[in-house]
C-alpha positions as CSV (number, residue, x, y, z in Angstrom):
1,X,68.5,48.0,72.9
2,X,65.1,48.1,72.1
3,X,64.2,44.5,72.2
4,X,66.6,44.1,75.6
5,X,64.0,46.7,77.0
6,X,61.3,45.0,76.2
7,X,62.3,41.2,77.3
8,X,63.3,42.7,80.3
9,X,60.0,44.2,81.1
10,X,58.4,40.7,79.6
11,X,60.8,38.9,82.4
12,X,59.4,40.8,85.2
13,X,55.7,41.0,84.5
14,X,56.1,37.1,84.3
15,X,57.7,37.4,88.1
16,X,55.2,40.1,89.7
17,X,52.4,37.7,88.1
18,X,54.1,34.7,89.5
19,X,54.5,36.7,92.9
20,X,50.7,38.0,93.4
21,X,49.6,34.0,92.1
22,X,51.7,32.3,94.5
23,X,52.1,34.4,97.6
24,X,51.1,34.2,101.1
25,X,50.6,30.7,103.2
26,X,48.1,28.9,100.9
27,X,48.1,24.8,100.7
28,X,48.8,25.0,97.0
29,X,48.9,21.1,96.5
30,X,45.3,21.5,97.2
31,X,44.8,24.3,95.3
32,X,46.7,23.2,91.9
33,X,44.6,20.0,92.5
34,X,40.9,21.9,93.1
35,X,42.4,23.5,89.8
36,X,42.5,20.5,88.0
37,X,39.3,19.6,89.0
38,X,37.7,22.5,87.8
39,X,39.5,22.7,84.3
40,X,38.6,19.2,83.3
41,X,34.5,19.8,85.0
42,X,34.6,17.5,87.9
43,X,34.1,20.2,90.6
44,X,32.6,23.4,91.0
45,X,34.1,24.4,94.3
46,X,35.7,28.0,94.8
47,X,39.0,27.7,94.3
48,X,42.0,30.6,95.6
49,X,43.9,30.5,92.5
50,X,41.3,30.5,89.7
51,X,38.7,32.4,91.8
52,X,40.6,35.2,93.5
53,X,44.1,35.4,92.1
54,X,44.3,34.8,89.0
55,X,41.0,37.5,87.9
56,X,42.7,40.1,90.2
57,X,46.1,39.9,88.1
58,X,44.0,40.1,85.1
59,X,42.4,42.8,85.8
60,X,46.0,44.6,87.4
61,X,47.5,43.8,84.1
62,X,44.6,45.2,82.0
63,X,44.4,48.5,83.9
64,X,47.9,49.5,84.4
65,X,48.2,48.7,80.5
66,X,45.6,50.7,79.7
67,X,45.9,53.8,81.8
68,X,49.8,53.6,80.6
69,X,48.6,53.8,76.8
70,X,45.8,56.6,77.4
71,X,48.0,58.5,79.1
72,X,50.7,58.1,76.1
73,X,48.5,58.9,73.3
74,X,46.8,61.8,74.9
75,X,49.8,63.7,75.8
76,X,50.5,63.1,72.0
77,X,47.4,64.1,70.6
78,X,46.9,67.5,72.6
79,X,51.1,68.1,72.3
80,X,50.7,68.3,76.4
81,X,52.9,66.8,78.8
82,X,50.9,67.1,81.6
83,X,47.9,65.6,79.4
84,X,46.2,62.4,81.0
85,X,43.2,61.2,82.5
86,X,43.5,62.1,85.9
87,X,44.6,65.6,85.0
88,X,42.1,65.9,82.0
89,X,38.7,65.4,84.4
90,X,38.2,62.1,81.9
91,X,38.3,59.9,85.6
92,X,36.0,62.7,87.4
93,X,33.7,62.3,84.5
94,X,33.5,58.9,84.3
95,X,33.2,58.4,88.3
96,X,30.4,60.8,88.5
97,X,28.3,59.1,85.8
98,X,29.3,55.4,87.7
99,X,28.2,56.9,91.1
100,X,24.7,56.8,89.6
101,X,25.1,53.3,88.7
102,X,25.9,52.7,92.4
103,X,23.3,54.4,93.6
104,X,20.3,53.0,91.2
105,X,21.4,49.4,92.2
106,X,22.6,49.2,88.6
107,X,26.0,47.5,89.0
108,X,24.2,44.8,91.4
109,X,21.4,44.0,88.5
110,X,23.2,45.1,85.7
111,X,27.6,44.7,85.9
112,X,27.7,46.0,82.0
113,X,26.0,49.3,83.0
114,X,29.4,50.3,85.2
115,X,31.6,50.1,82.4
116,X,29.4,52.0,80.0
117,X,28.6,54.5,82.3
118,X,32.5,54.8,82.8
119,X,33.2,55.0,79.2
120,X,30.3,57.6,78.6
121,X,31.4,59.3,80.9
122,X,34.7,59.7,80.2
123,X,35.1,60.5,76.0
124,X,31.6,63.3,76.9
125,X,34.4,64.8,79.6
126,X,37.4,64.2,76.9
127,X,34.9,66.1,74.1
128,X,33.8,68.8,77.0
129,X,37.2,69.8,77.7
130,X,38.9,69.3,74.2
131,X,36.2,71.8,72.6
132,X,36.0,74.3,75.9
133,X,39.8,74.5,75.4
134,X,39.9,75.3,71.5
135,X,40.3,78.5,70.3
136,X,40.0,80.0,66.7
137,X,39.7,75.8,65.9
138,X,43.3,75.4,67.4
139,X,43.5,73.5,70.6
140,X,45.0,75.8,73.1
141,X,48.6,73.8,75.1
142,X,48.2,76.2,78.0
143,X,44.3,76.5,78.7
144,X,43.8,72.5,78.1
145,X,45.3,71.6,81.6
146,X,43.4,74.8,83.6
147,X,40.3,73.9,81.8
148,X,40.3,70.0,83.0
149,X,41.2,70.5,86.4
150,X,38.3,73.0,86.3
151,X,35.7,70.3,84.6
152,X,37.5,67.9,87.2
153,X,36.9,69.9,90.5
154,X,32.9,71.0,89.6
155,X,32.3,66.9,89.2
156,X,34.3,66.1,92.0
157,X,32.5,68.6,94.2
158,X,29.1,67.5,92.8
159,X,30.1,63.8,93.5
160,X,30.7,64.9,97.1
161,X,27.6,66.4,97.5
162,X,26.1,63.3,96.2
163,X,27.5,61.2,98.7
164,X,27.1,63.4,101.6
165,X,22.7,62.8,100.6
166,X,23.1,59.1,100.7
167,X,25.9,59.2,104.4
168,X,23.0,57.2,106.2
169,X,23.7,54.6,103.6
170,X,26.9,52.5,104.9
171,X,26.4,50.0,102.4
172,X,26.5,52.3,99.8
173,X,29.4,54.3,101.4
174,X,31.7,51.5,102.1
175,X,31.4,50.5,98.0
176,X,32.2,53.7,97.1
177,X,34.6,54.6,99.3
178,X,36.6,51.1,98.3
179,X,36.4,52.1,94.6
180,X,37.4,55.8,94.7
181,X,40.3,54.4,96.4
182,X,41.4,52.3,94.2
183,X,41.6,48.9,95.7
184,X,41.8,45.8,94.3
185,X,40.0,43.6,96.8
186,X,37.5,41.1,95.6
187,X,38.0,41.4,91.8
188,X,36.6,38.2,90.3
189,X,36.0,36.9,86.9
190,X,33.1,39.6,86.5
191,X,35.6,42.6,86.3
192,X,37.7,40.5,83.5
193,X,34.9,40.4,81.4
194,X,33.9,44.3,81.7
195,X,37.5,45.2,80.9
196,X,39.4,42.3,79.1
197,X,37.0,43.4,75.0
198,X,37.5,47.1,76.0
199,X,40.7,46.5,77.0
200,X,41.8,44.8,73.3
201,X,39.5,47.1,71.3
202,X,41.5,50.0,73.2
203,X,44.9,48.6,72.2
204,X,44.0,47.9,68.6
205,X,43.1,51.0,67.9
206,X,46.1,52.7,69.6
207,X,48.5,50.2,67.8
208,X,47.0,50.2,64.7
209,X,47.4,54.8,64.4
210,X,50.9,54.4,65.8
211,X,52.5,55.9,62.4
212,X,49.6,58.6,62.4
213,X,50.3,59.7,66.0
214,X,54.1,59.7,64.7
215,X,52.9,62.5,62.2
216,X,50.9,64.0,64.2
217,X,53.0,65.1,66.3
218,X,54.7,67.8,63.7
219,X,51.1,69.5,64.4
220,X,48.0,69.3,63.3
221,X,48.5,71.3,60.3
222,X,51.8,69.7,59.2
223,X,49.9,66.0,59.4
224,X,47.0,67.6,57.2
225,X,49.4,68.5,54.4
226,X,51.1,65.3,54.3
227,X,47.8,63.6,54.0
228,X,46.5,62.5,57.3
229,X,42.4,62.4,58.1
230,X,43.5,64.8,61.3
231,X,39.7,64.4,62.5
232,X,39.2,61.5,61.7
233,X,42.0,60.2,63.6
234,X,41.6,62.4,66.4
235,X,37.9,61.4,66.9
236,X,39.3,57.5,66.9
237,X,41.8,57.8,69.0
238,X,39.2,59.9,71.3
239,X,37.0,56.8,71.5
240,X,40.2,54.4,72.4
241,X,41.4,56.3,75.3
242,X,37.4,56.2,76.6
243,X,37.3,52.8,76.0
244,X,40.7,52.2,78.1
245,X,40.3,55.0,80.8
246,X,37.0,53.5,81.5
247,X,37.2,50.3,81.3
248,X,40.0,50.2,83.9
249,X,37.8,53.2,86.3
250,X,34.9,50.3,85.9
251,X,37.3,47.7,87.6
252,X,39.6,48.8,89.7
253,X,38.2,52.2,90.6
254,X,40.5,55.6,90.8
255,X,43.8,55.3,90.2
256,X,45.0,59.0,90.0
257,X,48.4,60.1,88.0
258,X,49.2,56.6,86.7
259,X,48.8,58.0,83.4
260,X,50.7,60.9,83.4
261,X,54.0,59.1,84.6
262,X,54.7,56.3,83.0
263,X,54.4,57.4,79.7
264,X,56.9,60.5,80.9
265,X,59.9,57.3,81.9
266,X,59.0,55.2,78.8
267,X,59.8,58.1,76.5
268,X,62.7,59.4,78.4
269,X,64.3,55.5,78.3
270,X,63.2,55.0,74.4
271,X,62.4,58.3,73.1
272,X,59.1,59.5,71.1
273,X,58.5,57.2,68.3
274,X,55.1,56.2,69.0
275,X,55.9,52.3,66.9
276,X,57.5,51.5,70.5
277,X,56.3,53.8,72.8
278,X,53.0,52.8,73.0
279,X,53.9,48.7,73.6
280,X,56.6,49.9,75.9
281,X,53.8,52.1,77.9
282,X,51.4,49.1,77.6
283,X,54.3,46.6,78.8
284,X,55.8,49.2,81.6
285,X,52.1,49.8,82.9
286,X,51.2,46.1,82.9
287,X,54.0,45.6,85.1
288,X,54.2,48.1,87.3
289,X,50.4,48.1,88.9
290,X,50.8,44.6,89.5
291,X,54.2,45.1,91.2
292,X,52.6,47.9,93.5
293,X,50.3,45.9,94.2
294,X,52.3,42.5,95.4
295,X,54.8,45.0,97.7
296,X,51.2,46.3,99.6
297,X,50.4,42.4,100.5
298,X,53.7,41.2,100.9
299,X,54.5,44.2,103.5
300,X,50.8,43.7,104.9
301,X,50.2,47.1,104.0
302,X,46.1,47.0,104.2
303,X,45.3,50.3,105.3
304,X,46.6,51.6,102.0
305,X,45.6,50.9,98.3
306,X,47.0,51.1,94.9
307,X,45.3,54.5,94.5
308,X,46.7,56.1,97.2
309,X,50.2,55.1,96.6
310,X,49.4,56.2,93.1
311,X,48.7,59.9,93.7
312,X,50.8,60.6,96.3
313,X,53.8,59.5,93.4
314,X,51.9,61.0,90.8
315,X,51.5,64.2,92.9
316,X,55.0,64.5,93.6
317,X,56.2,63.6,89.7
318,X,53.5,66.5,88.8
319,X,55.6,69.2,91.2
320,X,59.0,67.9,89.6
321,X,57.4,68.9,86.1
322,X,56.0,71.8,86.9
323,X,59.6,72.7,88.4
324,X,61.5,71.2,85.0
325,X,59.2,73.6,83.1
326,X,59.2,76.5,85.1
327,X,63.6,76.2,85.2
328,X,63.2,75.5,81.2
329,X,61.2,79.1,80.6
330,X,64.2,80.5,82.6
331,X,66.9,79.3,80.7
332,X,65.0,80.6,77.7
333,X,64.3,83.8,79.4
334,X,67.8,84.6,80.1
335,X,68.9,83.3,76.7
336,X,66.8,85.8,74.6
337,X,68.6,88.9,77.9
């Protein structure tokens, strides 16, 4: 059942990809031809498929992968179901620090300083909120979500007030208003190399503490007696979801709630065990942003993006979890009457 899961998300990643390579009304005689051309060194002319398609699947692939396995191993590591970027303030973090790239000139002069300033951004958030949420050295399940979308809202407010200074900039506003959003247009081969190494580096690392995230998740002090280098581990893992979550916010900008729901239908299709949860998250999320975003261009859906469809899903799977829970505590409730 497992590997039928898996060939079957394998089968339509290779259609979604074939889709977003080969749609709309492009001369792709020419094109295949330009392509050869350029593989074998004989021409240098921009080419549709090699030049605009191709990097933008890449980078589709990369990010819905990555924001997929975050997502996973966070809500694993803090025991949290509602645990994930978006919800953590790790992408409010991140963005605030890449606004200042944006507004220096940075990512113009510099395109490595976005992705660092993404990843700084977001494992100093992870680290603010992990430690601001601890009590008595025990991370607390119930404060950890109040006190990231607190640390969320005070950097989203002081991102607003940053761009409302520079509103006589349009240049400026248009950039940033594209990438809060979350589109995709004009990725090119520059956004594959800022998120292609941290995408790997990432993924190794999640992959590699798949057994350990198994353990921990008896608890912390359960996974201590049994052997495990709990901060050690934690402290890695912290690192690979900064590495993913912002390498992904570097290149395709916000993309809110992405990580919060499809670990939640992975593990309800495969269960828990982390040896296939976290390919399956990395296989469902590869396929899915890319499929959201061939449906927007097929259906010439322009004045929407990625992100937007995004959170308004992710917004309505957080209400039907909040609702699950909340009807859960009442069963229990009436079960101890």
């Amino acid at each position: 059942m497992a590997k039928g899961y898996a060939f079957a998300l394998f089968i339509l990643l290779l259609c979604v990809s074939a889709g977003i390579l080969l749609d709309g009304q492009v001369p792709w005689e020419e094109v295949l031809a330009g392509a050869k051309l350029r593989l074998s060194g004989h021409t240098t002319a921009w080419n549709p498929l090699l030049d605009e398609r191709l990097p933008r699947l890449i980078v589709l692939v990369s990010s819905g992968a990555a924001l997929a396995v975050s997502g996973a191993v966070m809500q694993s590591l803090f025991h949290n179901p509602l645990a994930s970027p978006g919800i953590l303030g790790i992408t409010a973090g991140g963005s605030l620090l890449v606004l200042f790239v944006f507004i220096l000139g940075w990512h113009a002069a510099y395109p490595l300083s976005t992705p660092l300033a993404a990843i700084a951004g977001s494992f100093l958030t992870l680290l603010l909120v992990y430690n601001l949420s601890k009590s008595k050295g025990r991370s607390q399940v119930y404060s950890l979500v109040l006190t990231g979308i607190a640390i969320s809202t005070i950097f989203i407010a002081i991102q607003s007030a940053i761009i409302y200074c520079f509103r006589d900039n349009w240049t400026l506003i248009q950039i940033l208003t594209e990438w809060q959003a979350g589109s995709t247009y004009n990725r090119n081969w520059q956004h594959v190399h800022m998120q292609l190494p941290l995408l790997i580096v990432g993924l190794s690392g999640c992959m590699i503490y798949r057994r350990e995230l198994n353990i921990l998740s008896l608890g912390e002090e359960e996974a201590a007696n049994i052997g495990v280098d709990v901060k050690r581990i934690r402290w890695r893992l912290f690192l690979c979801v900064a590495l993913l979550a912002g390498g992904a916010l570097a290149t395709t900008g916000t993309i809110a709630f992405f990580g919060l729901i499809l670990p939640h239908l992975v593990r309800a299709l495969n269960g828990p065990n982390h040896k296939s949860l976290i390919p399956y998250s990395m296989l469902g999320g590869a396929f899915t942003l890319p499929a959201l975003d061939l449906i927007l261009r097929t259906f010439h859906l322009h004045f929407i993006t990625i992100g937007n469809i995004s959170a308004i899903l992710g917004g309505l799977f957080f209400f039907t979890l909040l609702y699950q829970s909340r009807k859960d505590d009442s069963k229990l409730r009436r079960s101890y009457a």
